[in-house]
C-alpha positions as CSV (number, residue, x, y, z in Angstrom):
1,X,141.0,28.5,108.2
2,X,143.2,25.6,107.6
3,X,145.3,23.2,109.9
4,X,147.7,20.9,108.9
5,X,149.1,18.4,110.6
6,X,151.2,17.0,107.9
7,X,151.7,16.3,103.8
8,X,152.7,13.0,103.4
9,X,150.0,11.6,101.3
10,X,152.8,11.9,98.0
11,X,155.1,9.9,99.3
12,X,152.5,6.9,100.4
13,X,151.9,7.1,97.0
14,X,154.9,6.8,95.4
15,X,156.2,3.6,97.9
16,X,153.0,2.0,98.0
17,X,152.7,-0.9,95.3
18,X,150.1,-0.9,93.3
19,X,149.2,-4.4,94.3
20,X,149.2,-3.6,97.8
21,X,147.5,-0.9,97.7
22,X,145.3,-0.1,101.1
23,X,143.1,2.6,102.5
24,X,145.4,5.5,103.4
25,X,144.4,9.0,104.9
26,X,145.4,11.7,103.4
27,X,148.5,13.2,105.3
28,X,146.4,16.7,105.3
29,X,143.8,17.2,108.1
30,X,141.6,20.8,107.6
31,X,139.3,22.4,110.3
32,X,137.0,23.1,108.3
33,X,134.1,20.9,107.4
34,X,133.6,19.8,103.6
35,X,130.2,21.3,101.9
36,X,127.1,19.4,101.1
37,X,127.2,16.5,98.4
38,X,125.2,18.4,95.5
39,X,122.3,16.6,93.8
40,X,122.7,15.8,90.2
41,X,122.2,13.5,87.0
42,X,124.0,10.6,86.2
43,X,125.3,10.7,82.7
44,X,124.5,7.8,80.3
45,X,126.5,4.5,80.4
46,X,129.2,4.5,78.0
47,X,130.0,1.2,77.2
48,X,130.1,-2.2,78.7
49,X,132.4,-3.0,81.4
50,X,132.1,0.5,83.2
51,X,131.9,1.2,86.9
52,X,130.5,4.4,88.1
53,X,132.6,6.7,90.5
54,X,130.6,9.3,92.4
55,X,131.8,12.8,92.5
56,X,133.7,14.5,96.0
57,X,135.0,17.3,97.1
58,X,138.8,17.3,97.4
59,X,141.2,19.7,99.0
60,X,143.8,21.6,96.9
61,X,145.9,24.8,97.4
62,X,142.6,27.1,96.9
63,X,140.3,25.1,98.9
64,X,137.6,22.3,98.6
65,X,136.8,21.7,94.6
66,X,134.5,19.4,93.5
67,X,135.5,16.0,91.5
68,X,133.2,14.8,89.1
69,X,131.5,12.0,89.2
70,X,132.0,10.2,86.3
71,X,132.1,6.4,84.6
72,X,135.3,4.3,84.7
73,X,136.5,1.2,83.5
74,X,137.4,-1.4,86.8
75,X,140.7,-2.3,86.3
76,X,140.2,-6.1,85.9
77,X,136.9,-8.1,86.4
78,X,135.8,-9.0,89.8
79,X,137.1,-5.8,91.4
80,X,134.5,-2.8,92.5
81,X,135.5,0.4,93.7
82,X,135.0,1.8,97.4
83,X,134.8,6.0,97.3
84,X,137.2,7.9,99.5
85,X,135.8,9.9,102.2
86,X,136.3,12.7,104.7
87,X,136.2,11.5,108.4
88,X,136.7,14.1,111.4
89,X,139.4,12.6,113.3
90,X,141.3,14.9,116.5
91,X,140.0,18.1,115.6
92,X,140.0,17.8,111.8
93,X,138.7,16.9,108.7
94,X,141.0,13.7,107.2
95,X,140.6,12.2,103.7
96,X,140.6,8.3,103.2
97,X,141.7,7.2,99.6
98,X,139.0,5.3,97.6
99,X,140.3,2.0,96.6
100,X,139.6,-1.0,94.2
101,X,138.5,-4.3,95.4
102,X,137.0,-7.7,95.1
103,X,134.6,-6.3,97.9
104,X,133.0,-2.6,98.9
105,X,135.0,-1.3,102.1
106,X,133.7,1.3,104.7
107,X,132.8,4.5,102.7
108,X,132.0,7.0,106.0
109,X,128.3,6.0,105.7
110,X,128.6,8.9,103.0
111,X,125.3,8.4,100.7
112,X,126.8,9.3,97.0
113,X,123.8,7.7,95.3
114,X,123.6,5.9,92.4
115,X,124.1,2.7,94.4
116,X,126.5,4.2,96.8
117,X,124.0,4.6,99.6
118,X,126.3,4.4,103.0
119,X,126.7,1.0,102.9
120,X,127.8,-1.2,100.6
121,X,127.1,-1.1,96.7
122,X,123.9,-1.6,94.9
123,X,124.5,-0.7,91.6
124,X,125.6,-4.0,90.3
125,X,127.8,-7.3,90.8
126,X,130.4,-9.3,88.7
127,X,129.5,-12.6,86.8
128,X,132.0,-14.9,85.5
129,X,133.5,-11.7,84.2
130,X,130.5,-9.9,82.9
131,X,129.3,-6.6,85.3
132,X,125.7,-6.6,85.6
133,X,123.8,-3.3,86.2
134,X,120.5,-2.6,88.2
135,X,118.8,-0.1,86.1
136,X,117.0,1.1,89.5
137,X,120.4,2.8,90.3
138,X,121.7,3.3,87.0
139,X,121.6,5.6,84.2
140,X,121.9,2.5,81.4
141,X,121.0,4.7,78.4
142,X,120.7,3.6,74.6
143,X,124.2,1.8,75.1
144,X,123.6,-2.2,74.0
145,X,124.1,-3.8,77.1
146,X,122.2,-7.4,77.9
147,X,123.2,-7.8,81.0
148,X,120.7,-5.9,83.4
149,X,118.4,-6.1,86.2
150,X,116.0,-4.2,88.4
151,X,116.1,-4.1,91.7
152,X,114.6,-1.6,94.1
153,X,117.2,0.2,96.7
154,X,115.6,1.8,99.8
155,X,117.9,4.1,101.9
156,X,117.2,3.4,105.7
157,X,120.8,5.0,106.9
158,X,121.6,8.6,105.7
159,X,119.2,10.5,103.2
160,X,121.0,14.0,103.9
161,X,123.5,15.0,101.8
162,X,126.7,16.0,104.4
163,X,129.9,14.9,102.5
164,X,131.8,13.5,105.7
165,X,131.9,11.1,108.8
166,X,132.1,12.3,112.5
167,X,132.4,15.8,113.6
168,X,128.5,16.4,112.9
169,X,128.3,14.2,109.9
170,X,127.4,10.6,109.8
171,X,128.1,8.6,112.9
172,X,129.0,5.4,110.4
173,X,131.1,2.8,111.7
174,X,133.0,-0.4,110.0
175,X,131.2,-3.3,109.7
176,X,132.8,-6.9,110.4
177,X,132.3,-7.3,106.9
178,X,133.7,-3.9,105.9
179,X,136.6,-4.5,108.1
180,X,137.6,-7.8,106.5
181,X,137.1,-5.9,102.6
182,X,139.9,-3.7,103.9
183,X,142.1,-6.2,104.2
184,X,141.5,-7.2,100.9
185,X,144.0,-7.3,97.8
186,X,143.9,-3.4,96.6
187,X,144.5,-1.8,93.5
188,X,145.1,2.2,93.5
189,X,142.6,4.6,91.4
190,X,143.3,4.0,88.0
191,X,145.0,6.7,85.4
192,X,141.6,8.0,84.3
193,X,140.4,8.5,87.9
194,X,143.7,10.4,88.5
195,X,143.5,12.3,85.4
196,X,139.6,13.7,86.7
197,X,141.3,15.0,89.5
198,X,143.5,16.7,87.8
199,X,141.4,18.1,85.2
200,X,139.0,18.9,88.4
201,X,141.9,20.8,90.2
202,X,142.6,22.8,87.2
203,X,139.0,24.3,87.0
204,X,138.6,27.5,89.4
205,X,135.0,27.2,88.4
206,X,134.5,23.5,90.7
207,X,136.0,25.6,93.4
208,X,133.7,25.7,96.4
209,X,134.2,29.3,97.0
210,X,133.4,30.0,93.7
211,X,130.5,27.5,92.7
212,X,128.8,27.8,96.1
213,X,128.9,24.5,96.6
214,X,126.8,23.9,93.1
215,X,129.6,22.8,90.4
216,X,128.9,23.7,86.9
217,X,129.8,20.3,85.9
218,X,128.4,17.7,88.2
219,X,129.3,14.7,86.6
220,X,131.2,13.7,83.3
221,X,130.4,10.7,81.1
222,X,134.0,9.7,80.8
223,X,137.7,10.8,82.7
224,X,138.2,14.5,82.1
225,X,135.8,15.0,79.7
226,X,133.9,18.4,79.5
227,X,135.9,19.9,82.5
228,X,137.8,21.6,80.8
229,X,135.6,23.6,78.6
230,X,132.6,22.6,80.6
231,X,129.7,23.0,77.5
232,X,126.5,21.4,78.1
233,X,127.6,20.1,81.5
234,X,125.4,18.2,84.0
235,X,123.7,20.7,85.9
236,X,125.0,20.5,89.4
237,X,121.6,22.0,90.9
238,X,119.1,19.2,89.0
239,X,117.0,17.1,91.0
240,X,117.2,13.3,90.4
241,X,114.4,10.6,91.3
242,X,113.9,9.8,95.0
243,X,115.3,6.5,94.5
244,X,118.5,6.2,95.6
245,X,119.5,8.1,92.2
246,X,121.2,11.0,94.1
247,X,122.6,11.9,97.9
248,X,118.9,13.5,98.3
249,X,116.8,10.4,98.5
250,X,113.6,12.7,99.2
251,X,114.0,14.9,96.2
252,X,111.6,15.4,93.6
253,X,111.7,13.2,90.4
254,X,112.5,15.5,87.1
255,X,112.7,14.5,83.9
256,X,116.3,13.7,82.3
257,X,117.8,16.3,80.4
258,X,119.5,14.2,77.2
259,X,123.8,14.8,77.8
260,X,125.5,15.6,75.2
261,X,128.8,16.2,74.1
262,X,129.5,13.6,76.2
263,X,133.5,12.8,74.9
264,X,136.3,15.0,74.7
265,X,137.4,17.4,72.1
266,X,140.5,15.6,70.6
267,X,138.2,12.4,70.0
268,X,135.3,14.5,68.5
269,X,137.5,15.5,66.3
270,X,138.7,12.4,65.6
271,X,135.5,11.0,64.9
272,X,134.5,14.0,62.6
273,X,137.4,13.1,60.4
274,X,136.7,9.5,60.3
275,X,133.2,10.6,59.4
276,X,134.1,12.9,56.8
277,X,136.7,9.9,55.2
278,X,133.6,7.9,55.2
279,X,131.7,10.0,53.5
280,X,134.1,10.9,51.0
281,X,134.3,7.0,50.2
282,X,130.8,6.7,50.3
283,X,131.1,9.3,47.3
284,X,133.7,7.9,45.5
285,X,131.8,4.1,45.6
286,X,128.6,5.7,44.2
287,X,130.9,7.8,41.4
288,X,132.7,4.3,39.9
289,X,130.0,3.0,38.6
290,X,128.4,6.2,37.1
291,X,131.6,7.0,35.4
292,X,131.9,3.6,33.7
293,X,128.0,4.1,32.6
294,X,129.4,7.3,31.4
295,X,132.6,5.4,29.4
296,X,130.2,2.7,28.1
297,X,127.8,5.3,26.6
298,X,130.7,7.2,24.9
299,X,132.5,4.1,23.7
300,X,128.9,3.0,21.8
301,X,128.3,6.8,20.2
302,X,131.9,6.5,19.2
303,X,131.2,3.2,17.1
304,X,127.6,4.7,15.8
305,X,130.3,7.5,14.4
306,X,132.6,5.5,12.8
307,X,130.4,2.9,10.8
308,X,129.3,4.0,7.5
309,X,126.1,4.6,6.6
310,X,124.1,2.8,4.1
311,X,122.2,4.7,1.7
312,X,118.4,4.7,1.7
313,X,116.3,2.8,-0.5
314,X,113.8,3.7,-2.3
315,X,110.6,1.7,-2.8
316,X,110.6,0.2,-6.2
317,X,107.5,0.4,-8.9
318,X,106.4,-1.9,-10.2
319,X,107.7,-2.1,-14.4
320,X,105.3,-0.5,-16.7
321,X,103.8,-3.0,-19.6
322,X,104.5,-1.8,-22.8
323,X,101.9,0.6,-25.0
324,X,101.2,-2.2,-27.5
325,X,100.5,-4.9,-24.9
326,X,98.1,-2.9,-23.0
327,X,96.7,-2.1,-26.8
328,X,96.1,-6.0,-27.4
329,X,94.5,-6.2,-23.5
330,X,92.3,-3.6,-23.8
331,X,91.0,-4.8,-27.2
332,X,90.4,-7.9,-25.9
């Protein structure tokens, strides 16, 4: 089932400065074409400042297994990222490394959605520093963000969801434009792209022989996060909006299923102590001033006690004239 030419793609890595960094094929070329894209929701925005990066099947010792999409922080303003892609080349399937740049390269014509559609990037643009996302394309959320727009994306190229160029895939070719982004200062995938794909290749379940080509977790909110344990995942199967939201631009709208769970264990837990240490401030606040109430009220009893009490008075009568005097009174 599989063919391949050569594995060299480790050691491009490891001479290849980061600050050179330029699209490379993968050293492994398989005969056997990649599966479909799947169709599914795009997680909430995180935070400010975060660029999405569409999910793709890779090639590891057990076969294709899917990648997540998921949302990642650029690596400095101004630079966007530009997906890998697999492209049929002399009998097999080759894998060009996604790269960061000032400009999109050539993707394959591959329609990832979510702004990704063949050509290009739709999903935003950088502004004296500040990214600014089109809501049209992107999943924006509750997250404070001020810096948004609307604009509609129509896809005129590729509205199927085949993974790959050539070879009975899309029949994409660079663009002058495309050609002079590759040329471009490069930086490689950051640490948190590399840790998804690692967290991805550890999963049997994102396995394409085992999912079917329908991942239990489609996309992740953040690098790594719910792979591993995969709870409340992004349905791999859901339909997203006919607009541009997904590889299958003719899909039927459904409503968004709220995403949960959407950080990793260790910094749930993290949070849940720094809740609980909140709360057990919180308590301690409200119990200072109750306990000096408390001290005040027993310090004024404690006085009441040791004062000594005056004895009550009675009501004087009034003095009672004499029995001779009231004689003389009466007789008179």
């Amino acid at each position: 089932m599989r063919h391949i030419k050569s594995i060299v793609f480790a050691a491009i890595l490891a001479a290849a400065p980061l600050g050179s960094w330029a699209a490379v094929s993968v050293g492994v070329s398989i005969n056997i074409a990649p599966p479909v894209l799947p169709v599914y929701e795009q997680p909430p925005l995180p935070g400010d400042g975060y660029i999405w990066m569409p999910g793709y099947w890779a090639w590891g010792d057990d076969g294709y297994f899917w990648v997540p999409g998921t949302w990642v922080l650029a690596p400095e303003p101004g630079f966007l990222w530009t997906p890998g892609y697999w492209g049929f080349v002399d009998g097999g399937y080759l894998w060009h490394e996604g790269y960061w740049g000032p400009h999109v390269g050539f993707y394959g014509g591959v329609n990832y959605g979510f702004g990704y559609g063949g050509v290009g990037y739709q999903g935003g643009y950088w502004n004296h520093g500040a990214f600014f996302y089109n809501r049209t394309v992107n999943n924006v959320g509750s997250v404070h963000v001020t810096n948004v727009y609307n604009k509609t994306v129509v896809n005129n190229i590729n509205v199927t969801r085949v993974s790959y160029n050539g070879g009975g895939g899309t029949h994409a070719r660079p663009t002058a434009v495309e050609e002079s982004a590759a040329r471009e200062h490069h930086l490689a995938p950051t640490s948190g792209q590399r840790e998804q794909v690692r967290a991805a290749a550890g999963n049997r379940n994102l396995l394409a022989k085992v999912n079917n080509g329908a991942p239990p977790v489609a996309a992740t909110p953040r690098p790594q996060a719910q792979i591993k344990a995969g709870p409340r995942a992004v349905p791999g199967a859901a339909p997203e909006p006919a607009v541009n939201r997904g590889p299958n631009a003719a899909a039927a709208a459904a409503a968004r299923a709220p995403l949960r769970n959407d950080r990793p264990a260790r910094d749930q837990q993290r949070e849940a102590q720094a809740q609980r240490a909140q709360v057990r401030e919180a308590q301690q606040a409200r119990q200072v001033p109750q306990r000096e109430a408390r001290q005040a009220r027993e310090q004024a009893q404690a006085q009441r006690r040791e004062e000594p009490r005056a004895a009550p008075q009675r009501p004087q009568r009034p003095a009672q004239r004499p029995e001779a005097e009231k004689r003389r009174d009466d007789q008179r």
